[in-house]
C-alpha positions in Angstrom: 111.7 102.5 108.7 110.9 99.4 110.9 110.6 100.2 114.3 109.3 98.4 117.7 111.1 98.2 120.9 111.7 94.5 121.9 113.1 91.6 120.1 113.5 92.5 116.5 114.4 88.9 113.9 114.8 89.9 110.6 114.1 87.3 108.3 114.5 87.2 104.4 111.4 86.0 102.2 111.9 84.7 98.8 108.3 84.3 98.1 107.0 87.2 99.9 105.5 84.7 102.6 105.6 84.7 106.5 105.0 81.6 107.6 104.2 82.8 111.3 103.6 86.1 113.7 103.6 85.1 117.4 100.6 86.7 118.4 100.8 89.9 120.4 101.9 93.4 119.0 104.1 93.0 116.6 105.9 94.6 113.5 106.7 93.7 110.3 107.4 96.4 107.4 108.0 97.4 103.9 107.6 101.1 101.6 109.2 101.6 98.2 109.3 105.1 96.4 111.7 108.0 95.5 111.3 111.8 95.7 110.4 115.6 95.0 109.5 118.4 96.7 107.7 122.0 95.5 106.4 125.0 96.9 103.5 124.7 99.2 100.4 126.7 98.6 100.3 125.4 95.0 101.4 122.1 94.8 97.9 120.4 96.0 96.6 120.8 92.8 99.5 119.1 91.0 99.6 115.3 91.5 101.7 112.7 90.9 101.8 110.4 87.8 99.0 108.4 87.8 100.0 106.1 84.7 97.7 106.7 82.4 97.2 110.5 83.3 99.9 112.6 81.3 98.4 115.9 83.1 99.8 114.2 86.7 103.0 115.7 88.4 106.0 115.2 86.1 107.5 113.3 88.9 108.3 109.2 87.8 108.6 106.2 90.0 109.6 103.2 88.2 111.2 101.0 91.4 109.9 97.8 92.0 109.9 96.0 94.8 112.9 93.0 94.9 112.1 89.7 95.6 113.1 89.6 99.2 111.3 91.0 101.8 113.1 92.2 105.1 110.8 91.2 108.1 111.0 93.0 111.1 109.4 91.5 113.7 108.3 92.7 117.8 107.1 90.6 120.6 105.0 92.8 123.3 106.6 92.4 126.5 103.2 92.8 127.8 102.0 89.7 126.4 99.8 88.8 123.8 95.8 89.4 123.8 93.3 87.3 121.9 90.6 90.1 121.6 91.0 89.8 118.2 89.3 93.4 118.0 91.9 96.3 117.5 91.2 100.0 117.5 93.0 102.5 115.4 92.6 105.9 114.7 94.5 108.3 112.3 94.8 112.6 112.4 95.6 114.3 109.6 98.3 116.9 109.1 101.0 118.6 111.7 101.6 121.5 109.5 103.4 124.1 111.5 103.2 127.7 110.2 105.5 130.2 111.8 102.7 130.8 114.6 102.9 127.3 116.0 106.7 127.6 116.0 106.4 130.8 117.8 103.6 129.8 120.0 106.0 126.8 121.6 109.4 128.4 121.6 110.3 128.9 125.4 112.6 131.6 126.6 115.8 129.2 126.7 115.5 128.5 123.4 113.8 125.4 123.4 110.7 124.0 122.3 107.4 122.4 123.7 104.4 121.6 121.5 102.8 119.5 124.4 99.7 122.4 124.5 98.8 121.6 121.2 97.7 118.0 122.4 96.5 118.6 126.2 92.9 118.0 124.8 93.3 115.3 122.8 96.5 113.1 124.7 93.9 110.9 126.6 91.7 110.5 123.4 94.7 109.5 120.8 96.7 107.0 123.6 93.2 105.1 124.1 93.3 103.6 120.9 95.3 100.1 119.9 97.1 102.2 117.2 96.9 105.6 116.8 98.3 107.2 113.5 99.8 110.5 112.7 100.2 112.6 109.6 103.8 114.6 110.6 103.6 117.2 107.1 106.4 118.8 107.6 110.2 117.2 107.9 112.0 116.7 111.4 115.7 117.8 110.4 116.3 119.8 113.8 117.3 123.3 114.7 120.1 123.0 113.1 118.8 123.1 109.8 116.9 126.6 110.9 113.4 126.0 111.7 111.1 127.7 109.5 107.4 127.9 108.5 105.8 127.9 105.4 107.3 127.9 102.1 109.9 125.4 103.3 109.0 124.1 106.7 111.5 122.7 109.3 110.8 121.1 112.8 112.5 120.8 115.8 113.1 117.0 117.3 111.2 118.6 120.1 107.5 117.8 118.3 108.8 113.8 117.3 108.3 113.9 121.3 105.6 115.5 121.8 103.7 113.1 119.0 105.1 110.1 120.9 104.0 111.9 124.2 100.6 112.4 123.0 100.1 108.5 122.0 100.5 107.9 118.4 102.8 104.9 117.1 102.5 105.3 113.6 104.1 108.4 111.9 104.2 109.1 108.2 106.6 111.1 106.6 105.4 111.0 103.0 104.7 114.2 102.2 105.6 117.0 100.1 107.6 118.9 102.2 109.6 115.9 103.0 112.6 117.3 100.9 111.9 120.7 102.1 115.0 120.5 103.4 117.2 118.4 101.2 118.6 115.1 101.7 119.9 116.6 104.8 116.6 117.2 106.9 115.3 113.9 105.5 118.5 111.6 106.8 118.4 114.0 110.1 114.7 113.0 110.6 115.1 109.4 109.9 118.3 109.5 112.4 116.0 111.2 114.9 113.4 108.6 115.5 115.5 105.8 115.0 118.0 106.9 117.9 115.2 108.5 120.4 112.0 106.4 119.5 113.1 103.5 118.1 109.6 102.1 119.4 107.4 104.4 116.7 106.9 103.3 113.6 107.8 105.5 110.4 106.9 105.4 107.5 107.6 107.2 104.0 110.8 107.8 104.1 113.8 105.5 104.0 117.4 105.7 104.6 118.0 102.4 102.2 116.8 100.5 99.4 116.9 97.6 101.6 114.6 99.4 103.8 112.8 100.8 101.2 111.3 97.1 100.5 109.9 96.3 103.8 106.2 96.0 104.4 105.5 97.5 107.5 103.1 95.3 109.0 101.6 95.7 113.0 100.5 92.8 114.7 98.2 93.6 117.9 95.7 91.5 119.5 96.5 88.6 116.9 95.3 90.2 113.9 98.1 91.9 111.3 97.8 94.5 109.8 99.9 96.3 106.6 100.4 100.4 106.7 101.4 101.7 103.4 102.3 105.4 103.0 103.0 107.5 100.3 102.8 111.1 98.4 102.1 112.3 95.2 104.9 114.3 94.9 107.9 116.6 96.9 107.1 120.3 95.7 109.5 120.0 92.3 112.7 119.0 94.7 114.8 116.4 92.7 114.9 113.4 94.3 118.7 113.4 95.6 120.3 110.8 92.8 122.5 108.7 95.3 119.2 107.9 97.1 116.3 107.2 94.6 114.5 104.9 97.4 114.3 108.0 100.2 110.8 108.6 99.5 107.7 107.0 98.7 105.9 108.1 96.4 102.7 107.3 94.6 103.7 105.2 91.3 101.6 102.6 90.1 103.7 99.8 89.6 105.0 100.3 92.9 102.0 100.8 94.9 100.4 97.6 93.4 103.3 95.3 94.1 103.0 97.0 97.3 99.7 96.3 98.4 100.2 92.4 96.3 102.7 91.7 98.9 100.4 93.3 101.8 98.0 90.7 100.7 100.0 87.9 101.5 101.8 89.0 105.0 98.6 90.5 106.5 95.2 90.0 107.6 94.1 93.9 106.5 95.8 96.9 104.5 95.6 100.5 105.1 97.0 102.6 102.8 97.6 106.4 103.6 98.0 108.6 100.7 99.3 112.1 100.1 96.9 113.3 97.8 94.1 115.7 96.3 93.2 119.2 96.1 94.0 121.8 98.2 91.2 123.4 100.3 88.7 121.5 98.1 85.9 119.6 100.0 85.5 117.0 97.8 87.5 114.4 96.0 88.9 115.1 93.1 89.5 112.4 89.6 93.2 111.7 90.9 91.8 110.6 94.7 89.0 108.8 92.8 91.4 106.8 90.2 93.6 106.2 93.1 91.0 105.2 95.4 89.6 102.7 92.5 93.2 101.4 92.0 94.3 100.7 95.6 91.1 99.0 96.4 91.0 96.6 93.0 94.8 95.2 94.1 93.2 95.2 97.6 93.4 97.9 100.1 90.9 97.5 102.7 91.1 101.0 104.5 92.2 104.5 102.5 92.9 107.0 104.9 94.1 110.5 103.1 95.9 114.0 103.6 97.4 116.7 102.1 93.8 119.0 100.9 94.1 120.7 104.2 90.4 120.6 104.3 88.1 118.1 105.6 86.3 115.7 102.7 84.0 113.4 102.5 83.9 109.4 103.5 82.6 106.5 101.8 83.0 102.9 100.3 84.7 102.1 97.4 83.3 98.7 95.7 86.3 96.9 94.0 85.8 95.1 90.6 85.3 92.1 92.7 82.2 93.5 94.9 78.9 91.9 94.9 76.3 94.5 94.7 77.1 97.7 96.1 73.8 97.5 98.5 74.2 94.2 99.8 75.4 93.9 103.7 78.1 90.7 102.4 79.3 93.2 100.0 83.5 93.8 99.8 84.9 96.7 99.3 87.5 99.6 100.6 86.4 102.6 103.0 87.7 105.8 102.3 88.4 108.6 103.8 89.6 110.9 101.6 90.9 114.3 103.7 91.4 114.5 107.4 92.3 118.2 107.0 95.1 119.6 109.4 95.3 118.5 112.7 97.0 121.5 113.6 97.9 124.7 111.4 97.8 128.4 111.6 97.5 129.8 108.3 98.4 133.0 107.1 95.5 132.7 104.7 92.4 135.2 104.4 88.9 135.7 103.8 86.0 133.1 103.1 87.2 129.5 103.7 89.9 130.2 105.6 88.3 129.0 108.6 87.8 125.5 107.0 91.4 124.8 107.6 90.9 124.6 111.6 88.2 122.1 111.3 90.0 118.6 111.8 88.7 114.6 111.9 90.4 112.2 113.7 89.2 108.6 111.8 87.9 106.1 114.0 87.8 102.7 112.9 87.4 99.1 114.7 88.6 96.0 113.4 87.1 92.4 114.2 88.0 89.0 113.1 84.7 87.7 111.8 83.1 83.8 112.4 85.0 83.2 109.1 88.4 84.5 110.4 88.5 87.3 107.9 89.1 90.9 109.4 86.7 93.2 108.6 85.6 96.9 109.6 83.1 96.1 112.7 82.3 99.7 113.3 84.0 103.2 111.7 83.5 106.9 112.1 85.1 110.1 112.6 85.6 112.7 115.6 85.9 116.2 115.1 87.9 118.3 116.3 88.6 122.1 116.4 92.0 124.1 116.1 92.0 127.2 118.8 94.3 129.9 117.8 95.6 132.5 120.4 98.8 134.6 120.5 101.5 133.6 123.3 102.7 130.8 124.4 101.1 127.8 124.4 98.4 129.4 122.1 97.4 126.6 119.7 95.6 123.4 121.2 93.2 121.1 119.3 89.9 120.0 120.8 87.5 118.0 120.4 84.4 119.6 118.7 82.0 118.0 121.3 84.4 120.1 124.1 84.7 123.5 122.0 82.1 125.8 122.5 80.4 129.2 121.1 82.4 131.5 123.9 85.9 130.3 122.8 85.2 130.3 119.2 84.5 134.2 120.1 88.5 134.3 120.9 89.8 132.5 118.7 92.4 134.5 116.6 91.8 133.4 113.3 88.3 135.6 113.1 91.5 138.5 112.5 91.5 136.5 108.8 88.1 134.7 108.4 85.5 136.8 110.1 83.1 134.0 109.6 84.6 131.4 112.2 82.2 129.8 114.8 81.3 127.3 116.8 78.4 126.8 114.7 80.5 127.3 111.6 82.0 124.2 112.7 79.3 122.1 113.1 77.6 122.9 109.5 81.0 122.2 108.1 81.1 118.9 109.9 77.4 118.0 109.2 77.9 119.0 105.2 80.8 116.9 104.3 80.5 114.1 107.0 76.9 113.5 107.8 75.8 111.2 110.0 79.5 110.1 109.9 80.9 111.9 112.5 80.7 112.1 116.3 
């Protein structure tokens, strides 16, 4: 889904080349995929085909990208900006249980989720481009909304991400066919009649739009978002529209990222992937990881294990040595954990699930004119859980404190939650990592 307010030219490429971005923020796209959905709790630790791994999710993607590329391109009405610097950052998933549902229902019927981001608004708009994972699908109340096993949204949170600052949704998950075909073509409708300015990606309504690389041009430096998920929960992928979803096949993601290569200065990809509730990668993050940064993904940002997990550097087959400051290579981040969730999970490790990173990454043009990763991190942040309205609101770590982890209601299922919980979490799988 290619989206920026402005001037949009589209512009068919036979060779997968743009010969020029007017400098400014700007927006070029493309995805490919198909779909599947299956039930929650258990489908983290089934993952899609990984092509040589017959133990992967049964699921198959076998589209290729066409030899055209749609272009979609946006000129910032606020004019362009040399910096050549750009800041992004990237939260992981809006999964909302029941709890959260119930928490912004108001007594007319109508919803506001704008609590759950009153700490963190000002942090997420400061950024050049701020990223969200939106886990569950958008199809509306008329679809029902619903919580876990099948989750359903109101349009009411699409506006309360775009109120909060992001520009950058993803919609590759595996609840994205929670709802059938229907909640997927309502969701795509949604933002492309009330925020055509926010960019989605994941899900397409298409094969035309399927095979645009969405590309973001801000402060003259262009860079390629790529989205997909490992699988949709066992849901067929509907058969009149096999290009709805993107999901993680091997052809497809490689002539992705080729064609990335050649329309942008730096790739992130953003993968629906991994273990549930595990704090660590597992071999299908690690092969994919290995994978997207050989055919040259610069940045792997990932969701889905609902947990936080570790960061590092992947060294592509082309790297110089691993300890070497001229090295190349990929940074990963391989779990985010929820940005906002209220489980109905108990007992040890349940608290884990409200611990949250918000990746923090600046880019740079370098003395060669390469863009490279000038400085990266992560911020933590902390779910607080409270019945009533307005009861769930994320905050930063750094603003949560010992006397409100005392009230927060998930110690009714975990009674191991603190403040000080949160911080050894933090300091075990991030290190010196996060702020």
């Amino acid at each position: 889904m290619h989206r920026r307010a402005a001037a949009c030219i589209c512009v068919m490429l036979t060779l997968g080349l743009i010969t020029g971005c007017a400098a400014g923020n700007s927006v070029v796209e493309t995805q490919a995929e198909t779909i599947s959905p299956d039930a929650e709790s258990k489908d983290s630790d089934t993952n899609a085909d990984f092509a040589t791994d017959a133990a992967a999710d049964s699921e198959t993607d076998s589209d290729t990208a066409t030899d055209t590329d749609s272009v979609s391109h946006a000129t910032d009405t606020a004019g362009p900006d040399f910096s050549e610097n750009v800041t992004i950052c990237m939260v992981g998933d809006i999964l909302l249980h029941t709890p959260v549902e119930e928490a912004a229902k108001r007594e007319d019927g109508s919803y506001d989720y704008s609590a759950i981001f009153s700490r963190t608004a000002d942090l997420i708009s400061g950024y050049d481009i701020a990223i969200v994972n939106e886990e569950v699908i958008i199809g509306g109340e008329n679809l029902g909304v619903s919580g876990y096993p099948a989750f359903n949204a109101p349009f009411e949170i699409g506006d309360a991400l775009v109120d909060a600052g992001f520009d950058v949704v993803l919609h590759a998950t595996n609840h994205v066919l929670d709802k059938g075909a229907k909640g997927l073509t309502n969701c795509y409708s949604y933002w492309e009649e009330n925020h055509p300015g926010i960019e989605v990606l994941g899900i397409h309504d298409s094969e035309e739009d399927r095979n645009i690389i969405s590309v973001l041009e801000v402060n003259g430096i262009r860079i390629a978002i790529l989205n997909y998920t490992y699988g949709t929960n066992g849901i067929g992928i509907p058969s009149d529209m096999p290009y709805c979803v993107d999901l993680l096949s091997e052809d497809r993601v490689i002539s992705d990222l080729e064609r990335a290569e050649e329309m942008a200065d730096f790739t992130i990809v953003c993968p629906h992937w991994g273990t549930e509730y595990r704090l660590t990668p597992d071999s299908y993050q690690l092969k994919w990881a290995s994978l997207m940064s050989e055919h040259g993904a610069d940045l792997i940002i990932g969701t889905h294990p609902h947990v936080i997990e570790p960061i590092e550097w992947v060294s592509n087959e082309d790297a110089s040595d691993p300890n070497s400051p001229d090295r190349t290579g990929t940074l990963v981040y391989y779990s985010l954990g929820n940005f906002v969730n209220w489980t109905s999970g108990t007992g040890a490790g349940t608290s884990a699930r409200l611990e949250v990173g918000m990746a923090d990454i600046t880019l740079t043009r370098d003395d060669t004119g390469n863009v490279v990763i000038s400085d990266h991190g992560i911020t933590a942040l902390v779910t607080d859980l409270r019945p009533g309205p307005d009861g769930v609101r994320v905050y930063k770590l750094a603003d949560y404190s010992e006397e409100l982890a005392c009230e927060n209601a998930i110690l009714s299922q975990d009674p191991s939650f603190s403040y000080e919980y949160c911080v050894s979490l933090c300091d075990s799988v991030w290190g010196d990592d996060y702020r």
